[in-house]
N, C-alpha and C positions, 0 to 999 in steps of 0.2 A: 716581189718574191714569186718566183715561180711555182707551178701546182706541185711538182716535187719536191721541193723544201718547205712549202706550206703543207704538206700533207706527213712530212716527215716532225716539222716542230710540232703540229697540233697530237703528232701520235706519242713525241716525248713530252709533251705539259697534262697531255690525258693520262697517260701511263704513271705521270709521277702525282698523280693524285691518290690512285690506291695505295692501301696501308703495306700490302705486302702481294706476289703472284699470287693468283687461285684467290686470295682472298676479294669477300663483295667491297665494293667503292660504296664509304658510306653513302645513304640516300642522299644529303644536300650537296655532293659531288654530282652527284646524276642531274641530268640534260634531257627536256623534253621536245620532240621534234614530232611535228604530222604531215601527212602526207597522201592524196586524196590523187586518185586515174580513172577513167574509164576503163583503160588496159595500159597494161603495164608489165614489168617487173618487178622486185627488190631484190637485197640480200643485205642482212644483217653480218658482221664481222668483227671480231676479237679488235682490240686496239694492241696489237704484239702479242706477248706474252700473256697478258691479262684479259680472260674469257670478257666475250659480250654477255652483260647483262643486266636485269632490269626485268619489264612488264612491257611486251608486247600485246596491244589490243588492236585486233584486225578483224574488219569483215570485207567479203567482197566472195567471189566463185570461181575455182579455179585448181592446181596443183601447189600444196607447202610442204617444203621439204626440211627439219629440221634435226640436226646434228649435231651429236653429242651433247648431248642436254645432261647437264651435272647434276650427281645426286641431290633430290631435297627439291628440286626444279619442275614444273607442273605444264602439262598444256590440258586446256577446256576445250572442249567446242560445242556449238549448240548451231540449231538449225541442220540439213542433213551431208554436213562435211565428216568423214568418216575414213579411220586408217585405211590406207588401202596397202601399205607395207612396211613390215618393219625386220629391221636387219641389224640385232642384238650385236654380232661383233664390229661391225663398224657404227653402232651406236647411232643410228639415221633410220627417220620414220618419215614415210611418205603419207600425205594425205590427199582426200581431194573432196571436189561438194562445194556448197553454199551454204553461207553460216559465217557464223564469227568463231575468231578462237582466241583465247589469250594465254601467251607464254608469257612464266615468271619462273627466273633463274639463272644460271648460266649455263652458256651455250657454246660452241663451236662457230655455230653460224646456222640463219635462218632467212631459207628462201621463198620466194611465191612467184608464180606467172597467172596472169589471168583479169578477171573482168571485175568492172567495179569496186573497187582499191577506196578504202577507207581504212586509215591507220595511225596509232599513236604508239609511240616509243619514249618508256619513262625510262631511261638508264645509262649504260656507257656503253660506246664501241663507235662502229660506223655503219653508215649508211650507202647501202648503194644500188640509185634509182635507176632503171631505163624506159622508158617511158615511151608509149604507141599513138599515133594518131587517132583520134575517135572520128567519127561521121563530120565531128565542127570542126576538124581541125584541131583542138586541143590535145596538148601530151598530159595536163594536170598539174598539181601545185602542190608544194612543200610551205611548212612555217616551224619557226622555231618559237619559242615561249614569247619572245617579243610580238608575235603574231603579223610579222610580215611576211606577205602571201609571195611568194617567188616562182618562177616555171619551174616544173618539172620538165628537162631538157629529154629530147630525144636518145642524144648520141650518149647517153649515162655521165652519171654523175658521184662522187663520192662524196658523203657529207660527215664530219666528224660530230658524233652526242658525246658529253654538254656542247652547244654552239662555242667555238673557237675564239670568236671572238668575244663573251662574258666569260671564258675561262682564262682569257691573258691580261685584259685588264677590262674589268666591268664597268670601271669609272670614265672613263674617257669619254669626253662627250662628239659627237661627232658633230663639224661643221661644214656648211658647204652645201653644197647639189652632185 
């Protein structure tokens, strides 16, 4: 199957999870994914109609940009990462600093560029990494709950939360090399 129709059924088996649009995907529908760079990018993304959301926990230094954050929806931070602009009608708050911050809610979508990239994401939507060369040569590594460590590719990547493959059939056992 090609990435376009793999990326098109994981956005129709994720989306028919939720109970209704707007409405949150219970918690044991939510997919946990981490994701670790020296430098990097992300962006968090809606799965169609139905907001990304969930609990993002990040720390690392750098520029986050997060958008339309729904009401009832929270961002923290600690360490000295601090707004540096917010622009009430299009709903988008820029930050920047060193520190952690954790978003819980839903969102439009949320971005980051910068150094030291340490991240977990409990919720629905997608993922999508791009990833920088460090001093060694590494771009960095993704896992999903199964806890297998994967590149983080350079030339980006999309990844769909819950992982795809525990949400079409968890039972399958895989054989083979």
């Amino acid at each position: 199957m090609n990435r376009v129709n793999s990326l098109l059924l994981t956005t129709f088996l994720v989306a028919s999870l939720a109970t209704a649009q707007g409405q949150l995907v219970p918690d044991k529908k939510y997919g946990l994914i981490s994701f670790e760079s020296q430098i990097g990018s992300f962006k968090l993304l809606p799965g169609g109609e139905i907001p990304a959301q969930g609990k993002l926990e990040f720390s690392g230094s750098g520029t986050f940009l997060v958008s339309r954050l729904k009401p009832g929806g929270t961002v923290k931070t600690t360490g000295n990462i601090r707004m540096e602009y917010e622009h009430k009608a299009s709903g988008k708050q820029v930050y920047f600093g060193k520190g952690s911050i954790v978003i819980e809610g839903k969102f439009d979508a949320v971005q980051f560029f910068g150094r030291e990239i340490k991240a977990k994401f409990n919720g629905f939507g997608f993922v999508r990494l791009y990833g920088e060369f460090d001093k060694n040569l590494n771009t960095g590594e993704y896992w999903y709950e199964s806890g297998k460590h994967k590149p983080w590719g350079s030339t980006g990547m999309t990844l769909a939360v819950p992982d795809p493959e525990t949400v079409i059939n968890p039972t399958v056992r895989k054989v083979g090399g």
